[in-house]
N, C-alpha and C positions, 0 to 999 in steps of 0.2 A: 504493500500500500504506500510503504514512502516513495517511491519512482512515482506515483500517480500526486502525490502530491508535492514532487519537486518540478513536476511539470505547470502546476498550477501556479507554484511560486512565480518560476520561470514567466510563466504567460499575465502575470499580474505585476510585474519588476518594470518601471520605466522602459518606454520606445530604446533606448541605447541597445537596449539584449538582444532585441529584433530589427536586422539590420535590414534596407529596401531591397537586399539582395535575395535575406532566407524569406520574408514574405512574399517577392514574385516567383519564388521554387514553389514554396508553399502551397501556393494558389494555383498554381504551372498543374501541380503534381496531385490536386483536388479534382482541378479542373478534366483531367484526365481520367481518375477516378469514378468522376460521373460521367462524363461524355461515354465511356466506356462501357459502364453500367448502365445508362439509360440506351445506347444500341443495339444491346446486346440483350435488354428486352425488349428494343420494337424486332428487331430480327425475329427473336421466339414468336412474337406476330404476324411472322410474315411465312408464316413456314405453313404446306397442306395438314399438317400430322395437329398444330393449331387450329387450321378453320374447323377440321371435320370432328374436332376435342365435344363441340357441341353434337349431342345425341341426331338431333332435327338436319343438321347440315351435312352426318353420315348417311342418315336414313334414307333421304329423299333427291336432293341436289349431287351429290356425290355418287350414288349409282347409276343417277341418269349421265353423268359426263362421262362414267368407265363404258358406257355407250353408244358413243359417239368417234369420229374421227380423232377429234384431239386427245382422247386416250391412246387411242392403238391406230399405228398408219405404217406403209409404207416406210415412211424415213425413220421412223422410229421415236419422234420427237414428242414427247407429252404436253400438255399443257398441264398446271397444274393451279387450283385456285387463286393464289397470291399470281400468277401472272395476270391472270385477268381482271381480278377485283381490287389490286392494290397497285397504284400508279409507282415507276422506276422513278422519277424524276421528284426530289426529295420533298421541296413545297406542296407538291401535289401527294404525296405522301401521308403527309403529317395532317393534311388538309383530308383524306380519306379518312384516317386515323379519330379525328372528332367524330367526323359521320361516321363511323362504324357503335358510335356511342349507343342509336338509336337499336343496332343490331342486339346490345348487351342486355340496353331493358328490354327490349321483346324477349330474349332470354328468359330474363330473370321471372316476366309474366308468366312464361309459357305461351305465348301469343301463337308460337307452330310447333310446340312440340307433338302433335298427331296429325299423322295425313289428310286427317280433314281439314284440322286447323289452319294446316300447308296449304293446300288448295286454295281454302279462303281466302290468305293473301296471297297467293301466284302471284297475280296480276298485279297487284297494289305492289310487290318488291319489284317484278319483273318491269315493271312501267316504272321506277325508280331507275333499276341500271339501264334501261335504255334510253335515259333521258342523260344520265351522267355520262354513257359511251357517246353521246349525240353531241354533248358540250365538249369533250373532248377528243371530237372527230375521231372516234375510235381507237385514240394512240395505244390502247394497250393491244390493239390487235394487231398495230400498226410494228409494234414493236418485235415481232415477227413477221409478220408478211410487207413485205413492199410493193409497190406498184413496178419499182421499176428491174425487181428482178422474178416479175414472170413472165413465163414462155407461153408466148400467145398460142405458140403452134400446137401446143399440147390439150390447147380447149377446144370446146366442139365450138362450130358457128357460130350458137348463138349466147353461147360462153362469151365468145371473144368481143363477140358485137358490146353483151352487156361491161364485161369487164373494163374494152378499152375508154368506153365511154364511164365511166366510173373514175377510171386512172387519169382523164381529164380534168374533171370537175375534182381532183383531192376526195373523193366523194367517202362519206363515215360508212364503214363498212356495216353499222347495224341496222344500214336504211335498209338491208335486202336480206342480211345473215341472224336475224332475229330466230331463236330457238335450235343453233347450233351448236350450244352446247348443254340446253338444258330444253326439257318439255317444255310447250308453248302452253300461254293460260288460253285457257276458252274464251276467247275474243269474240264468238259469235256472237254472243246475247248479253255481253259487257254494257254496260252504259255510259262508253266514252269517258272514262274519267281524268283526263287530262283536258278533254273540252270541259268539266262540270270546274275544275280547278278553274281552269282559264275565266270564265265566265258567270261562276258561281251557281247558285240554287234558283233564281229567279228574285222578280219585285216582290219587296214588301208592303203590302198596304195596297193591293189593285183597286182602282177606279172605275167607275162604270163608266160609259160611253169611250173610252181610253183603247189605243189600239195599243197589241204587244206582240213578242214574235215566240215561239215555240221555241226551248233551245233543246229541247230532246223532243222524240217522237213517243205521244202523247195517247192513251188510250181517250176513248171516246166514250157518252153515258146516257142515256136515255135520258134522268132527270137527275136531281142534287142526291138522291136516296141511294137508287140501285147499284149494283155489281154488275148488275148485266152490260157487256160492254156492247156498246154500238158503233164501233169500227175504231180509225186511227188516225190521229191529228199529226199529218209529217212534220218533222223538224224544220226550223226556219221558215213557218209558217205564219203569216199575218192575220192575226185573229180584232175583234171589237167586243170589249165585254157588256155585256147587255143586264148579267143580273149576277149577284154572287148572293152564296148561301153557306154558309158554314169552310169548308174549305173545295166548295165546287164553284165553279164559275159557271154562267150560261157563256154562250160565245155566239158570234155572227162569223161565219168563216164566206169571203167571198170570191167567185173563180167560174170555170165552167165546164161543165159536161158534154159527155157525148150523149145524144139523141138513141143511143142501142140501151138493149135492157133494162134494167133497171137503174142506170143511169147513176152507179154508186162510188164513183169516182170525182172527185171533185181536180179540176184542173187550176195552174195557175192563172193562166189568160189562154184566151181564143185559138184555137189548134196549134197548142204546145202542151208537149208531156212534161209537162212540169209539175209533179203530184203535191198535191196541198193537202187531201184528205182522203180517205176511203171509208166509206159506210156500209155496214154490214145490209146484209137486202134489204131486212123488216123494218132498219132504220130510213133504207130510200124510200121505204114504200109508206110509211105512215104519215099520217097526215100533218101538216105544220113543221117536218123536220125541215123540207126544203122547198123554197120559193122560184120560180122558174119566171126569166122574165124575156129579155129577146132571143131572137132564134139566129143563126148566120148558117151558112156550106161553107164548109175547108174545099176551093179548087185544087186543093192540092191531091187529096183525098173522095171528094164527095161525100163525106159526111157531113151530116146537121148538129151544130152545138148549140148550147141553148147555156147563154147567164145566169146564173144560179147563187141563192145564198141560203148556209144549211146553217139553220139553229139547232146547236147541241149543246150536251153541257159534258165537262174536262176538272180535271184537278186544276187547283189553282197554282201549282207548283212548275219552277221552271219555263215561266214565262219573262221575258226582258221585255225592255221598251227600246232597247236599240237591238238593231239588227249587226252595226257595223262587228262587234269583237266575234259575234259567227264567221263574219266573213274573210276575216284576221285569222283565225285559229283554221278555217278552210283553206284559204291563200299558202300560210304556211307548213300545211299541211300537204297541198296538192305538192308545192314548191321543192321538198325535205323528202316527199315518199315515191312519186309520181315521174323522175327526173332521171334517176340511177339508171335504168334500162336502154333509156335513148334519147334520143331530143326530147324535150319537152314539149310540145305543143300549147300557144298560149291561149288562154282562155275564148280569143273571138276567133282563133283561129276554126271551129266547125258553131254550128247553129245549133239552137238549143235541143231540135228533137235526135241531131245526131252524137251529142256528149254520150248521153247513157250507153248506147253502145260501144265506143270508143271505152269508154270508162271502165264499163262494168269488164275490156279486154286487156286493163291496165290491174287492176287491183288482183289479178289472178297473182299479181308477184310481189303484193305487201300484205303489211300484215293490220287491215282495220277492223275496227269495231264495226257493226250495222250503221248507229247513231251517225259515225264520224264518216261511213263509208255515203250516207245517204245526204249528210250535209253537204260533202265536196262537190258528191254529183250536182244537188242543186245550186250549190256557188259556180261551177262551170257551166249549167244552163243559165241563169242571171248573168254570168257576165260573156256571154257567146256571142255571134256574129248579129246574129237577131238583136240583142241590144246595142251593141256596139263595132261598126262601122268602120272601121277605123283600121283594120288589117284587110277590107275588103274596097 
């Protein structure tokens, strides 16, 4: 014990006993100390034998990557978690390293430690890392594959076509490689939640006689009471509230019909397929839902449309009073997913009854939700040759 407290003397005894020499050793040789020690536990962080330590991360994400290509190929080359989820480049690192915080308390909750639980969030992680691989133009993938050390000859056609147009634009490898290393969430019947982010839940406090626009597509209701649904109010749809009741709205939805059947299609305007609404039959066919006013012939077609405005009633959720951030979040939407494969085509470049087609021969190679798939189609019929003039 006196060694320990001749040390104390020592470090209590006037500045003369501590010369500026042995304090910048001092501090030299501290400082080393920790830099050492705190590396050498972000390293133990960065290691597979770490991510998969959690029970949830062995179970589920780690047997779907043993999988996949990047486990087992040809050259022999693995990938292994910390290459993909932890950035090489140090700021970005340490800058991962916080957000991985949010990983520790869903731990700690159990938020997925069962494969249901997993499921559940699929989509809520997986819409995470490909928003972070999107800000960072893919560099972790980037840090293995380059553009410019591959052999175009080795790809087929329409490989090359896609790839070399990719290797132009710098283009972020998850705009086309989404679920290559892990099962994709079920995006069919998702309800766009990167658009619900972008644009929120809708108005507070609707107004009557107040026009607003759909930002999801929207079930339909015979009155403020029932379940029973009577059709579908599409997304980015212009609706007029006429009455509200508890959390239902009446609505005025206005547009036009084709003159065949039972007429249960509501259009945007005058022969164009621009969907606004669909009504189940019992709802075209009873009385007061829909008001029928002049009649016109498509010469393009010969058929008869007739103007129309169908009162129904909607939840009251998820209605805006602007239209423009839909058309933000579809702009760069079409812009980011729609692009990778080949030229672009700009929005007036075809008419609006010919987008859908076109469109619906683009999306076979991304990866959307319904919601988000059906707002772009309609952001490209609104802004197409028919409105806009200007590339024709």
């Amino acid at each position: 014990m006196r060694w320990l407290l001749n040390i104390w003397r020592t470090l209590n005894k006037p500045a003369q006993y501590l010369t500026l020499g042995s304090v910048s050793v001092s501090a030299f040789l501290m400082g080393v100390i920790f830099w050492g020690g705190f590396n050498t536990a972000l390293e133990a962080t960065n290691t597979e034998e770490f991510c998969i330590s959690c029970h949830s991360m062995e179970s589920m994400p780690y047997k779907e990557l043993q999988e996949t290509v990047h486990w087992s190929n040809h050259s022999g080359v693995r990938a292994t978690c910390p290459d993909c989820h932890v950035p090489h480049e140090w700021g970005r690192k340490m800058g991962r390293k916080i957000e991985a915080s949010h990983d520790v308390w869903g731990w700690l909750l159990q938020s997925v430690n069962t494969p249901e639980k997993f499921e559940e969030k699929r989509l809520e992680m997986a819409s995470r890392e490909w928003k972070r691989f999107d800000r960072d133009n893919s560099l972790a993938c980037k840090n293995c594959h380059n553009y410019d050390s591959m052999k175009w000859e080795d790809m087929s056609k329409l490989a090359q076509k896609q790839m070399k147009r990719a290797a132009e634009l710098d283009q972020s490898c998850i705009d086309c490689h989404k679920g290559i290393a892990h099962k994709l969430p079920d995006m069919g019947t998702a309800r766009a939640p990167e658009l619900i982010a972008e644009v929120g839940s809708g108005v507070n406090g609707l107004e009557v006689d107040q026009s607003y626009f759909t930002a999801l597509t929207k079930p339909l209701y015979f009155n403020e009471k029932t379940d029973v649904e009577a059709g579908t109010l599409n997304i980015a749809t212009k609706v007029k509230i006429l009455e509200l009741k508890g959390n239902r709205a009446k609505i005025g939805i206005d547009g036009w019909r084709k003159k065949i059947g039972a007429g249960r299609v509501i259009y945007y305007d005058f022969g164009l397929n621009i969907l606004s609404a669909q009504l189940t039959k019992d709802a075209a066919l009873e009385e007061g839902v829909i008001q029928t006013f002049e009649e016109k012939e498509d010469p393009m077609t010969g058929l008869k449309w007739q103007r129309v405005e169908a009162v129904i009633w909607t939840d009251t959720d998820y209605l805006l009073s602007d239209l423009q951030p839909l058309w933000d979040y579809a702009r760069s939407t079409y812009s980011t997913s729609c692009s990778v494969c080949h030229t672009q085509p700009d929005e007036n470049h075809f008419d609006a009854n010919t987008w859908p087609g076109m469109f619906q021969g683009m999306i076979a190679f991304v990866n959307m939700d319904q919601d988000t798939q059906a707002l772009v189609q309609k952001y490209l019929q609104e802004h197409s040759s028919t409105f806009d003039k200007s590339a024709h």
